[in-house]
GUTOR-640939 format. One record per residue (C-alpha): residue number from 0; residue in one letter; x, y, z. Coordinates in steps of 0.001 Angstrom, whole numbers, plus 524288, in hexadecimal, padded with zeros to 5 digits. Example, Ala and Ser with C-alpha at 12.3 -4.5 7.8 and 13.67 -1.06 7.14 Angstrom:
BEGIN
0 | a | 8300C | 7EE6C | 81E78 $
1 | s | 83566 | 7FBDC | 81BE4 $
# end
This chain:
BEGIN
0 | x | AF81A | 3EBD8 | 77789 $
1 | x | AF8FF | 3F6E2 | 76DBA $
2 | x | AFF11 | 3EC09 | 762F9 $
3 | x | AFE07 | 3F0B4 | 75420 $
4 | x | B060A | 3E77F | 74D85 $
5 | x | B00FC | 3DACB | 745A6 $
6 | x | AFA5E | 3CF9B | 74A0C $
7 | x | B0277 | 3C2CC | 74CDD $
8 | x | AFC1F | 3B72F | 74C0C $
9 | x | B00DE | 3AB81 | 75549 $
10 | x | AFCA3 | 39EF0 | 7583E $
11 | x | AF5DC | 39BFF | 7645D $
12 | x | AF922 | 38FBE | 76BE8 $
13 | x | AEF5C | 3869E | 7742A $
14 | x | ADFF0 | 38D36 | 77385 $
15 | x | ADEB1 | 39996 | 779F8 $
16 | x | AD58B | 3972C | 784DB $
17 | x | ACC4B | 3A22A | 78B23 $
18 | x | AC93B | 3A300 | 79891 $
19 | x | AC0A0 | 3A7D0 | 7A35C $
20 | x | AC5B5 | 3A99F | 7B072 $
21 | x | AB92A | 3A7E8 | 7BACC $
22 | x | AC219 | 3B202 | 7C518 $
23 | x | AB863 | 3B725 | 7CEA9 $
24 | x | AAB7C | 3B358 | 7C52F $
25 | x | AA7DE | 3C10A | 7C326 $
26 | x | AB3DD | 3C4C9 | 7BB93 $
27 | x | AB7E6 | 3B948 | 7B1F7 $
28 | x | AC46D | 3BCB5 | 7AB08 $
29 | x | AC785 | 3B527 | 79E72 $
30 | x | AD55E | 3B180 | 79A1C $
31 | x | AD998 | 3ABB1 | 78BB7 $
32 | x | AE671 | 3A305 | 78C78 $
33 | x | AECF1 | 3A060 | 77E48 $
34 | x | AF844 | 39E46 | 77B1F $
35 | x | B00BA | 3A3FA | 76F62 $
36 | x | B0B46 | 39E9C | 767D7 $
37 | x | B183B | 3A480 | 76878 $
38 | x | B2159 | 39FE0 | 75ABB $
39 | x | B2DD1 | 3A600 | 760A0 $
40 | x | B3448 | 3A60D | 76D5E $
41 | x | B2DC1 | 3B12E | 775D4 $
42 | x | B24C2 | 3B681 | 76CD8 $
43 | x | B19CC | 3B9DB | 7755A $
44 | x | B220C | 3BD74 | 780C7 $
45 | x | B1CBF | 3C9F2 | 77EC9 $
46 | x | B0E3D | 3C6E0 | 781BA $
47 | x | B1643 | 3C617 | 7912F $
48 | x | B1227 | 3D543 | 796CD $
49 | x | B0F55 | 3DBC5 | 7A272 $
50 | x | B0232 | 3E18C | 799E5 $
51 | x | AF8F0 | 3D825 | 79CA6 $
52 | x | AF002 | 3E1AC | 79236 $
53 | x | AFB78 | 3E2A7 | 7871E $
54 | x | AF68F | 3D5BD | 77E3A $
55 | x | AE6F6 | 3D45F | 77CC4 $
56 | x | AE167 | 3C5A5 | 779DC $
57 | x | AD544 | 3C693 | 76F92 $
58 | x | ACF08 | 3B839 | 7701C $
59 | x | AC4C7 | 3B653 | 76468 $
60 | x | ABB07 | 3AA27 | 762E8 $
61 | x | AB67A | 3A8B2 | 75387 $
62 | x | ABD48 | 3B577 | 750E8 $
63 | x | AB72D | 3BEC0 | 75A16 $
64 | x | ABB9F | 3C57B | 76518 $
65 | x | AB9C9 | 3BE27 | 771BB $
66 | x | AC230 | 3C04A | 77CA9 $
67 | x | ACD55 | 3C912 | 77FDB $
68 | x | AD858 | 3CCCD | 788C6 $
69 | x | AE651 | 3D02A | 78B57 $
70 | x | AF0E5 | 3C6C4 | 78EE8 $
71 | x | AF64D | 3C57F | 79C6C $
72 | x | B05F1 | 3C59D | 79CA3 $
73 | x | B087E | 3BE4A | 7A5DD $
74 | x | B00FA | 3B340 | 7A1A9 $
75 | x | B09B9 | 3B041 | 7964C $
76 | x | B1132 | 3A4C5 | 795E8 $
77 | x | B1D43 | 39ED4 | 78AAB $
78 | x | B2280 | 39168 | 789C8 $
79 | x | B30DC | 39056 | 7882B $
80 | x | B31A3 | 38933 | 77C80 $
81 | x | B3605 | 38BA5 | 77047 $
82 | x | B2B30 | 3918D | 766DB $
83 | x | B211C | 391B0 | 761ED $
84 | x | B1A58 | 38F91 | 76F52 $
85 | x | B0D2B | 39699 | 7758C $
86 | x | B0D93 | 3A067 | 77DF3 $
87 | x | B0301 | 39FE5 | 789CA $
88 | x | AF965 | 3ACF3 | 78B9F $
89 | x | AEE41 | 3B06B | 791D0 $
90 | x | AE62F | 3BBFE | 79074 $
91 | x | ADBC1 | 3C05D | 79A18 $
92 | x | ACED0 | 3CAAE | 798A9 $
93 | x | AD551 | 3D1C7 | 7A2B9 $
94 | x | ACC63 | 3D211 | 7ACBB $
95 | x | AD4B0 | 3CC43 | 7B6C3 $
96 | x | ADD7C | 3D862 | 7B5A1 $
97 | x | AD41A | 3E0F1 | 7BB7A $
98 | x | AD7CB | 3DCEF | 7C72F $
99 | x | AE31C | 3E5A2 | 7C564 $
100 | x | ADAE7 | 3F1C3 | 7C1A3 $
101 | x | AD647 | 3FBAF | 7CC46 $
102 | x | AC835 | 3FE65 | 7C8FF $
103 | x | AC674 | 40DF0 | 7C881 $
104 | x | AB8CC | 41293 | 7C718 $
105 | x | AB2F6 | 4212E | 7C692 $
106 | x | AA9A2 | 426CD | 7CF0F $
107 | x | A9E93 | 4274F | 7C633 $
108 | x | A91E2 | 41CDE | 7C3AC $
109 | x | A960D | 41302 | 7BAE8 $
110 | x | A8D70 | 40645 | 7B65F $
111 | x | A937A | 3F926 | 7B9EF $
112 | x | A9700 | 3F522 | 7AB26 $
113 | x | A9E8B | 4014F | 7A82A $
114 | x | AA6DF | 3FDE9 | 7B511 $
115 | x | AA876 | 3F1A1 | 7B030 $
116 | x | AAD33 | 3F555 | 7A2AF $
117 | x | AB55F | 3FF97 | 7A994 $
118 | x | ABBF1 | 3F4EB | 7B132 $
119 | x | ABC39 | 3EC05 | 7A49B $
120 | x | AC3AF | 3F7C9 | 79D2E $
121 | x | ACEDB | 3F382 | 7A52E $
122 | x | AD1CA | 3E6D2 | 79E07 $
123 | x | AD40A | 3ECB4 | 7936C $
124 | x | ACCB1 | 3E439 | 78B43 $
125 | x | AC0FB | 3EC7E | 78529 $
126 | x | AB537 | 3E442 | 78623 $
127 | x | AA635 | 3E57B | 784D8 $
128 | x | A9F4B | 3E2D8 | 790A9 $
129 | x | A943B | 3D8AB | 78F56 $
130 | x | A896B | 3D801 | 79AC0 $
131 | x | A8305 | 3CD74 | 79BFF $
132 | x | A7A84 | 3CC57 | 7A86D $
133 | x | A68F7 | 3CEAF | 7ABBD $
134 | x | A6D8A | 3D96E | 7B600 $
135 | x | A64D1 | 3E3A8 | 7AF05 $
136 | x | A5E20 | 3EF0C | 7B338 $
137 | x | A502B | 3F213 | 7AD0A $
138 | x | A56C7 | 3F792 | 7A1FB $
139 | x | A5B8D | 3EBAA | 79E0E $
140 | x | A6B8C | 3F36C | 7A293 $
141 | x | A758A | 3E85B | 7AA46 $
142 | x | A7811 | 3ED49 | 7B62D $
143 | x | A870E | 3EDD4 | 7B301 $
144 | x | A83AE | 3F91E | 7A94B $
145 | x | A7742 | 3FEB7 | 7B12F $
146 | x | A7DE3 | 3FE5D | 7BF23 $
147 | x | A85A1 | 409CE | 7C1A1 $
148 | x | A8FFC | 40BFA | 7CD94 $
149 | x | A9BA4 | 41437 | 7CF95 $
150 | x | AA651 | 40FEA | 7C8BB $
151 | x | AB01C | 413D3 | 7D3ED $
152 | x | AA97A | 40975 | 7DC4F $
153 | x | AB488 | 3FED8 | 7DB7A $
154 | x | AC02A | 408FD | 7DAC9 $
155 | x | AC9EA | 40129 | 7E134 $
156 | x | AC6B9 | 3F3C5 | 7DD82 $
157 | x | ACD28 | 3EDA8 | 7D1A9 $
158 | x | AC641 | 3ED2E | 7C4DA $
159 | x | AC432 | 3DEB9 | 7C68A $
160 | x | ABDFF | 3E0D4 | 7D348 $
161 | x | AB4FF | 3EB80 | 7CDA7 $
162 | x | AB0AF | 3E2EC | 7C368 $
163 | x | AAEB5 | 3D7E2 | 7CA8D $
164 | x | AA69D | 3E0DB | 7D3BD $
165 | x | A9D3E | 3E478 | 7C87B $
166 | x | A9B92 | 3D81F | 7C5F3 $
167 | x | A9937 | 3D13B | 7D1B2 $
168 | x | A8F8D | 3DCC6 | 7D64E $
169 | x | A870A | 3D885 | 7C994 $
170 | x | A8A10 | 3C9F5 | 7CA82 $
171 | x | A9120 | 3CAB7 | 7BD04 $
172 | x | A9ED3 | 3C57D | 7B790 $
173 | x | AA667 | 3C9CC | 7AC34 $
174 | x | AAED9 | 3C300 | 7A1FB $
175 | x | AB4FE | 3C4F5 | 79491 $
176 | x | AACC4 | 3BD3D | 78A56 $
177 | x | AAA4B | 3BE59 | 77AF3 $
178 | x | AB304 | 3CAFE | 77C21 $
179 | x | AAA52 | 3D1FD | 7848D $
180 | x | AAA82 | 3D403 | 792F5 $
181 | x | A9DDE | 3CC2E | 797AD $
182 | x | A96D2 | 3CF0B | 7A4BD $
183 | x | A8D68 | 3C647 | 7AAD0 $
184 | x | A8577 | 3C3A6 | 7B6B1 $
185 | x | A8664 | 3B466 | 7B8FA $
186 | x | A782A | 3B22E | 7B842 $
187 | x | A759F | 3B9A1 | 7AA5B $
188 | x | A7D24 | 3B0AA | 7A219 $
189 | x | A6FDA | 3AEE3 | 799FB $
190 | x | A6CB4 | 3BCD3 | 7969B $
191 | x | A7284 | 3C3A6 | 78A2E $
192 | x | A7E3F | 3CD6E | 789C9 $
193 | x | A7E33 | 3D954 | 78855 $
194 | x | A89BD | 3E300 | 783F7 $
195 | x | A8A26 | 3EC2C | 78C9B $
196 | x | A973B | 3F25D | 78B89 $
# end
């Protein structure tokens, strides 16, 4: 967070290995475990916090951006050997930590997707939102973006529980995926995306 100085390269240890956690099936967090290689004796001791948003995990597949997130501190783990040796992290999308965040909405008519985004801001990780789903009205509009409620209607839920509200009212489920959040009903996985945030 807020670094300016030069990039380090270091060496990474066994493959880093991306994964999606199935939680309640409407909100499926992902996670990346890697593992870094430390060349002196506490080197990365540092990457230990109590910000779980202070270092940010960029994963890229054939050098494009595909997945990102911020490493959780207290999943961080050192062998006490003498170096070098890897060092154990995991990064998450964040979505889990919403659980934390009181959802606070204003008074006024608000569609479903700009909720969602809204709730989304609060990972801190600045995504797209892809829909992907037949719930159309006759304008061809999803009925996350058409659908329009007031956004004080889950004050004092968490974010999570918001979110998973949305979703579960339009039979949808969300996940982080080719650096986009993607939104889908569970029956439209044949129908094309479109961007729609």
């Amino acid at each position: 967070q807020n670094y300016t100085g030069e990039a380090v390269q270091k060496k990474l240890g066994v493959a880093p290995v991306l994964s999606v956690e199935d939680g309640d099936g409407r909100i499926q967090g992902s996670s990346l475990a890697f593992s870094i290689q430390s060349d002196t004796e506490g080197e990365l001791r540092g990457l230990y916090t109590t910000n779980n948003k202070e270092f940010k995990a960029l994963l890229h597949r054939n050098g494009v951006l595909y997945w990102q997130g911020y490493l959780l501190p207290e999943l961080y783990s050192e062998n006490y050997i003498n170096p070098p040796y890897d060092v154990a992290v995991t990064a998450t999308d964040q979505l889990a930590t919403l659980k934390d965040v009181a959802y606070a909405g204003e008074d006024a008519q608000t569609s479903l997707l700009d909720i969602i985004k809204n709730i989304l801001s609060h990972t801190q990780i600045n995504l797209q939102c892809k829909v992907h789903m037949n719930l159309n009205d006759s304008n061809g509009i999803s009925v996350l973006r058409g659908s329009y409620i007031s956004a004080a209607t889950y004050n004092g839920q968490s974010c999570y529980d918001a979110l998973n509200a949305i979703l579960l009212s339009c039979n949808c489920t969300i996940m982080q995926m080719g650096n986009q959040w993607l939104i889908t009903s569970f029956t439209d996985y044949s129908y094309s995306y479109d961007l729609e945030g």
